[in-house]
C-alpha positions as CSV (number, residue, x, y, z in Angstrom):
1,X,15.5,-61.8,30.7
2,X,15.1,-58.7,32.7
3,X,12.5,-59.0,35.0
4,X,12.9,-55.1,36.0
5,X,12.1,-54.5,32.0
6,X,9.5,-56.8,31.3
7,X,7.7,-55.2,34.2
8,X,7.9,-52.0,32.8
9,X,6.2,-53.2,29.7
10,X,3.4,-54.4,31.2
11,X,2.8,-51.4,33.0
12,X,3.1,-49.4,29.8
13,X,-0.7,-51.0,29.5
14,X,-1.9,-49.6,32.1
15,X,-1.2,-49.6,36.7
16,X,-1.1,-52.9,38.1
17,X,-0.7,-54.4,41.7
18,X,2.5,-56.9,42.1
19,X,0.1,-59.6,42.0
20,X,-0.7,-58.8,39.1
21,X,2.2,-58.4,37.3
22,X,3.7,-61.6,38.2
23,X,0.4,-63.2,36.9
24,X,1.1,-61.6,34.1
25,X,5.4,-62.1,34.1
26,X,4.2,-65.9,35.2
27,X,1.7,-66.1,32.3
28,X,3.8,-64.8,29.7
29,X,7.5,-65.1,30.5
30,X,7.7,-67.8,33.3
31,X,7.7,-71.0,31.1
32,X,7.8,-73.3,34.1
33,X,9.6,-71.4,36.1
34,X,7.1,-68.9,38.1
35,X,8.5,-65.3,40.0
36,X,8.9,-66.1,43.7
37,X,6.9,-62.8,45.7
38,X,10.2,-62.4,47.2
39,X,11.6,-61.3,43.8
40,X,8.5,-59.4,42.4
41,X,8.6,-56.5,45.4
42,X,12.5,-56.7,45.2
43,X,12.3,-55.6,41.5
44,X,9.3,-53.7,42.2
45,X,11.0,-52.0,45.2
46,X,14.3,-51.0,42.8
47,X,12.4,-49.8,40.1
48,X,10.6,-47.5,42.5
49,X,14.1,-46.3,43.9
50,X,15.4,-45.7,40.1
51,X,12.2,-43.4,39.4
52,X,10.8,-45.5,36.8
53,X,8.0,-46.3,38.4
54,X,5.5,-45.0,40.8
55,X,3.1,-46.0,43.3
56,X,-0.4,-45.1,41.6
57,X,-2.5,-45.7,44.6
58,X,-3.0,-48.1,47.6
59,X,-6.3,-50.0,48.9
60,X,-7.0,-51.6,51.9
61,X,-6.4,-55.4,51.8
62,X,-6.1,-58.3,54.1
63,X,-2.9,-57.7,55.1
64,X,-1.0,-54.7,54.3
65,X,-2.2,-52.2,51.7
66,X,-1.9,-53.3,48.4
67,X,-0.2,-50.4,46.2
68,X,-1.0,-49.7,42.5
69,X,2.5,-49.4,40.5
70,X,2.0,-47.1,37.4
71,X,5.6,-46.7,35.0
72,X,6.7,-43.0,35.0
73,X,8.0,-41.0,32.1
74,X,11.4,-42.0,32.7
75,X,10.5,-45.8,33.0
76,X,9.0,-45.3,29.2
77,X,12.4,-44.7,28.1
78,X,14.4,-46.9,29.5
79,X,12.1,-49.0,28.5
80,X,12.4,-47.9,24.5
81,X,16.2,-47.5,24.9
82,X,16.1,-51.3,26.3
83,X,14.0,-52.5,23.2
84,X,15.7,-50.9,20.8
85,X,19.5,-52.6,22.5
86,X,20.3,-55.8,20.5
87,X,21.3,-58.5,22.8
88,X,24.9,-59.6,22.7
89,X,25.5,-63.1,20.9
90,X,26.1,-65.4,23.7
91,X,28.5,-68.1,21.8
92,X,29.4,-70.9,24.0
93,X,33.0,-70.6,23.5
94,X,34.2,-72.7,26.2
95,X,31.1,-74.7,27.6
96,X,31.0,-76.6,30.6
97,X,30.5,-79.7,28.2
98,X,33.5,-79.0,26.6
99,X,35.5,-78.6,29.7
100,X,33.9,-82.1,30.7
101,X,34.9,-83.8,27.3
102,X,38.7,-82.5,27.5
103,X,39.4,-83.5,31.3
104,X,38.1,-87.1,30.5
105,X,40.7,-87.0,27.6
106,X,43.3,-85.8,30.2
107,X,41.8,-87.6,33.2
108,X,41.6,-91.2,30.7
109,X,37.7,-91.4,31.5
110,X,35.9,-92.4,28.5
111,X,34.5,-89.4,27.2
112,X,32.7,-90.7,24.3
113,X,30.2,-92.0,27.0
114,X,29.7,-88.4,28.5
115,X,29.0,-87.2,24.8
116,X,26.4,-90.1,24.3
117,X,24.6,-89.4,27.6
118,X,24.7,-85.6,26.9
119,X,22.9,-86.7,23.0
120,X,20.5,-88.7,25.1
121,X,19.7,-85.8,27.2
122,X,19.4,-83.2,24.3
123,X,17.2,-85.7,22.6
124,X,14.8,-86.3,25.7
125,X,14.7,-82.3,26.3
126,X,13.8,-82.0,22.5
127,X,10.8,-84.8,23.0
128,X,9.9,-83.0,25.5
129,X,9.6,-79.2,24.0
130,X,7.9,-80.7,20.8
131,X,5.2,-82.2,22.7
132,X,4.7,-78.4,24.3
133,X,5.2,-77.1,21.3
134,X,2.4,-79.0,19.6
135,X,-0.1,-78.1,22.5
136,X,1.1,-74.6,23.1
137,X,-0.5,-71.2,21.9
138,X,2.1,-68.9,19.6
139,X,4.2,-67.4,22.2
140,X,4.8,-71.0,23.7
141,X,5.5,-72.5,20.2
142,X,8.4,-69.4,19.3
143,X,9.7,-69.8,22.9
144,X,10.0,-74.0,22.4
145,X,11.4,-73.4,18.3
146,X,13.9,-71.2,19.8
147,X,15.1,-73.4,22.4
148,X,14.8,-76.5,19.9
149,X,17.2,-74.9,17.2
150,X,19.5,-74.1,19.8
151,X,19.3,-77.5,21.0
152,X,19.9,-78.7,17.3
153,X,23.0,-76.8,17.2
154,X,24.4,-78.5,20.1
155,X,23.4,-82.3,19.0
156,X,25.5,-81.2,15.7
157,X,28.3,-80.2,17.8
158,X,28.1,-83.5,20.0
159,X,28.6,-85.3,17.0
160,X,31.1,-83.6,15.5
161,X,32.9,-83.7,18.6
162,X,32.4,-87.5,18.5
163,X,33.8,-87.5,14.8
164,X,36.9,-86.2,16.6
165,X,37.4,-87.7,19.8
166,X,40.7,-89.6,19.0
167,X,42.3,-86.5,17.2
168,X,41.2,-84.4,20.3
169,X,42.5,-87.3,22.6
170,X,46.0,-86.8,20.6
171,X,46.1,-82.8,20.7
172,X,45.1,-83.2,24.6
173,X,48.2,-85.2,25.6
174,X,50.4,-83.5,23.6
């Protein structure tokens, strides 16, 4: 995702310090995986140079001031030109799993074990997102359905790939 964008959709609510906003990102969006400061004044910092946001005001703080970042007219649109964008299709055409499966074929490495450690792993992550799923508000259970069906789709390729190991295995030394 965009961290540039999201930002400018949560200051379409209203101004906001960076703290703030990567409470919010963090709350919202970071699933585990929080915004390092670092990268929350660095997106900040470009959005400011790209005019699509603006600092709304500063207050004294313990350290340097904090500023107030408020999205400018131009940030509204990009923002509504973003959201109405579909997001390309990412198929997995040549997967790093794939790769491994055909150089054990060529390498003769048994790669029916790497597509029975990689189930095992897909199956443990899947455990693991409908535990969260069951716990989790509405946002948390659409993030973990989406990641679980995507998940699916791979076990269904594992297996089919498993299906067809030996007539890969011929097509590969050919």
């Amino acid at each position: 995702m965009a961290i540039g964008q999201a930002f400018l959709g949560l200051l379409e609510a209203g101004p906001r310090h960076g703290y703030d906003l990567k409470r919010a990102y963090d709350q919202r969006f970071g699933q585990g995986r929080p915004l390092a400061y670092g990268q929350v004044y660095a997106t900040l910092s470009r959005l400011l140079k790209n005019g699509l946001v603006e600092v709304d005001g500063t207050e004294p703080g313990d350290g340097p001031e904090r500023k107030r970042y408020a999205i400018t007219a131009a940030g509204v649109t990009d923002m509504a030109e973003w959201l109405g964008r579909p997001e390309k299709p990412e198929p997995y055409l040549q997967s790093a799993l794939y790769t491994k499966v055909v150089l054990a074929l060529l390498t003769g490495r048994p790669a029916a074990e790497i597509l029975d450690v990689q189930r095992a792993e897909h199956l443990r992550l899947m455990r693991e997102l409908t535990r969260r799923k069951v716990g989790g508000d509405l946002a948390d259970q659409l993030v973990c359905d989406h990641a679980l069906f995507h998940l699916e789709a791979d076990l269904r390729w594992l297996e089919l790939t498993a299906a067809r190991l030996d007539q890969l295995a011929e097509e590969v030394r050919r």
